[in-house]
N, C-alpha and C positions, 0 to 999 in steps of 0.2 A: 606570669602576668604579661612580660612582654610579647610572648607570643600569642595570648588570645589579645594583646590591642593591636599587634599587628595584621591579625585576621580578621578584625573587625566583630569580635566576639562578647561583646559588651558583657551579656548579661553571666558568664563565664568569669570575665574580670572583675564585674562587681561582687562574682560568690569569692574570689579566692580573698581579694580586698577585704570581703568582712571575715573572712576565716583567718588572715594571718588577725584582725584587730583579738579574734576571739584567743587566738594563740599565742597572742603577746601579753596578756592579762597578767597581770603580776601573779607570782605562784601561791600566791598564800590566800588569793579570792579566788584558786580553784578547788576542784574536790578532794578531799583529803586522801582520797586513794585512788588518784590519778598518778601512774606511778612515772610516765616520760607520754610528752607530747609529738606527736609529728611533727617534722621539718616545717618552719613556716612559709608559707606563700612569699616572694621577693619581686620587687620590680624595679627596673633602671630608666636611665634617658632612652634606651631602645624600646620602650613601650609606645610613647608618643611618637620618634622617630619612625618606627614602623607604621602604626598607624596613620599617619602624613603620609608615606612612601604611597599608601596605598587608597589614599584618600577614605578615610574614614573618621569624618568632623564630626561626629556625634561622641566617638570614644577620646577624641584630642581632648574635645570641648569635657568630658568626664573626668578625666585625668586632671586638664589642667584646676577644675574643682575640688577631685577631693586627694588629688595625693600630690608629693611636693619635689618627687624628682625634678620634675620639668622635661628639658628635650637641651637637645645642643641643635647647632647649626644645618644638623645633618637631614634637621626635619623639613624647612624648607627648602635646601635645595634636592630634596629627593620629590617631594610634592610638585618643586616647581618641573622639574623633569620630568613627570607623570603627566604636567597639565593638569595640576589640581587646581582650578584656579580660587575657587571658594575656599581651602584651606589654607593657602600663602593669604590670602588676603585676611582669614581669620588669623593667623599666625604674626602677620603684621600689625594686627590688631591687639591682640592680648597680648604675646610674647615680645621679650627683647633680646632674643640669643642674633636674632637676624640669618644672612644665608653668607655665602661664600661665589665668589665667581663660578662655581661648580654650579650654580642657581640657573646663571640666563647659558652656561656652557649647555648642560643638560634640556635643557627646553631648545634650544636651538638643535643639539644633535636630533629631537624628538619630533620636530618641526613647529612646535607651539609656537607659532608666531605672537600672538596677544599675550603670553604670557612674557617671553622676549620684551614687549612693548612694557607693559604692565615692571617689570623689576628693573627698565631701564629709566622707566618714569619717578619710580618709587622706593628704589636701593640705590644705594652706591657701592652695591659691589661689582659693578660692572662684568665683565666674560674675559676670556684669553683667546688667543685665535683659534683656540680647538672646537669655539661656537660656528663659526664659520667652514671650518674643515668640516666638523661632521654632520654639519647641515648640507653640507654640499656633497659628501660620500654617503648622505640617505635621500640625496634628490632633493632636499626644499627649498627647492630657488626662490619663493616668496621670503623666507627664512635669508638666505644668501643675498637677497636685494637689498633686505631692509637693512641689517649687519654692513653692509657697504654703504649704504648711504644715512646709516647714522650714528655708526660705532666708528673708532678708530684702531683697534686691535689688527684689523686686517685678516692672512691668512697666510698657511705657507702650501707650499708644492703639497705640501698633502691632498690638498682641495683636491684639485684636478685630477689628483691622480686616486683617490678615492672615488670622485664623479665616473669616472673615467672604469672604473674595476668594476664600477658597479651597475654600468651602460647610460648613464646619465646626460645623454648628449648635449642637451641645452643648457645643464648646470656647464658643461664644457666651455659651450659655447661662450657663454654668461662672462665665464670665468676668464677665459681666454682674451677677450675684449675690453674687459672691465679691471681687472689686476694687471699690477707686474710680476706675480711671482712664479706664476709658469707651471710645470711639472717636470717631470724626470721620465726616463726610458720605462720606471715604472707602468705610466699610464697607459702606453700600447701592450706592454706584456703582461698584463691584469687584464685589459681590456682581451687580450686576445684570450686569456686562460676562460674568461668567460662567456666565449663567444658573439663578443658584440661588434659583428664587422663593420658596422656602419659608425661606431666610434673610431675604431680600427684606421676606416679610410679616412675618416675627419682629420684623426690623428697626423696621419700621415702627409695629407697634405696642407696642412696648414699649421702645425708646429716642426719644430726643428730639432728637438730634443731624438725623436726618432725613438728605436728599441734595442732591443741585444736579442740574442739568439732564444732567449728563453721565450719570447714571443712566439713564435714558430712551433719551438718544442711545445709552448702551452698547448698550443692550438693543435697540436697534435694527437697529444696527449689525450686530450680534452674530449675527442672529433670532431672538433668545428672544422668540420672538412672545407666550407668556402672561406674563412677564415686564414686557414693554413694555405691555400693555393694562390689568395691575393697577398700574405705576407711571402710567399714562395716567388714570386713572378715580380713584386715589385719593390721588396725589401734588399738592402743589398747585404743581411745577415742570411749565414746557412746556418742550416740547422744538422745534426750531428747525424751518424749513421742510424745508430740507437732509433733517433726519432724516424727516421723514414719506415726504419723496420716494423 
C-alpha cells in the first residue's frame, strides 16, 4: 500500500485496502475449507508521506478518509520541498502532525519562493541557515533575498562557497555585499574545478580569502585551460609537477 500511494496509484490502493478488509474477516465467517489465507495487504505513515513527497492530493485526501495511519511530519515537509503547494495547504488544513524546519530548509534549497513565504506566514517552524546556503549553492537569489530580509537564521561560508562551485556570480556578488560571513579558499578551488573563470577572477579580486594549490590542480585537471593559465600568472599558488604533466 505504501508504495502504490506513493506513485499515485489510487485505484491499486484501494483494491489492496479492500482485500486486506476481506482478509482480515474473522476465520470462522470464512469457508470451511479455506485451509490458510495469503499475507494481508499492510500500510504505514509512508503511504501519505510518499504520497505528499510527490504530490498526489487525491490519494492523501483518500487515506486520510478511510484508513487511520495518518502521516508524521515527513509529509509536509517533503511536499513543501516539492513545491506542492495545494497539499501543505491541504495538509494544514486537515492534519495536525504539522512540518519541521526541513519544511521552509527544503523549499528554499528548491527555490520555491511562495512556498518560503506561505510557511513563514503560516508555521512556526521557521528554516536553519541551510535554507539560505542551499538557495544560494542552486542559484535562487529571489530565494536568498527574501531569507535576508526576513528571516534571521542568516548563513555560513557555505553560501558563497557553494554559489561559487557552482558559477553563481550574482548570488556571489549578493552575498559578498550583503553578509558578514564570507567564504573560504573553498570557493575559488570549486570555482576553478568547474570552470567558471569569471567567478574565478571575481574571486580574486575582490575577496581575500584567496585559494590553495588545489585550485590550479582543479583546473588542470579538469582542462579549463583559460582557467588554469589566469590562476597560473596571477595566483601566487604553484601547482605541483604532477599537474603540469
Amino acid at each position: 500500500m505504501d508504495n502504490a500511494a506513493r506513485n499515485g496509484r489510487l485505484e491499486v490502493l484501494q483494491y489492496l485496502h479492500n482485500l486486506q478488509k476481506s482478509l482480515d474477516t474473522p476465520l470462522k465467517k470464512r469457508k470451511r475449507d479455506e485451509v490458510a489465507s495469503p499475507p494481508s495487504p499492510t500500510c504505514s505513515k509512508a503511504a501519505m508521506n510518499g504520497a505528499a513527497a510527490n504530490d498526489h492530493l487525491t490519494v492523501i485526501q483518500w487515506l486520510h478518509d478511510n484508513r487511520s495511519e495518518g502521516c508524521s511530519t515527513e509529509a509536509m515537509d517533503a511536499a513543501a520541498a516539492g513545491g506542492h503547494l495545494d497539499v501543505v495547504e491541504w495538509l494544514s488544513e486537515h492534519r495536525k502532525e504539522g512540518c519541521t524546519t526541513a519544511a521552509m530548509d527544503g523549499a528554499a534549497r528548491n527555490g520555491h519562493l511562495e512556498m518560503v513565504q506561505r510557511l513563514n506566514d503560516n508555521t512556526s517552524a521557521g528554516c536553519t541557515t541551510e535554507a539560505m546556503d542551499h538557495a544560494a549553492m542552486n542559484g535562487h537569489i529571489d530565494v536568498v533575498k527574501w531569507l535576508h530580509a526576513c528571516r534571521k537564521e542568516g548563513c555560513t561560508v557555505a553560501a558563497m562557497d557553494g554559489a561559487a562551485a557552482n558559477g553563481f556570480l550574482s548570488v556571489v556578488k549578493y552575498l559578498h555585499r550583503n553578509r558578514p560571513e564570507g567564504c573560504t579558499t573553498s570557493a575559488i578551488n570549486n570555482a576553478a574545478l568547474g570552470g567558471y573563470l569569471h567567478v574565478v577572477q571575481w574571486l580574486h579580486f575582490h575577496r581575500e580569502e584567496g585559494c590553495t594549490s588545489a585550485a590550479i590542480e582543479n583546473a588542470a585537471a579538469s582542462g579549463h585551460f583559460e582557467v588554469f593559465l589566469f590562476l597560473r600568472h596571477l595566483c601566487s599558488q604553484t601547482c605541483t609537477i604532477q599537474t603540469l604533466q
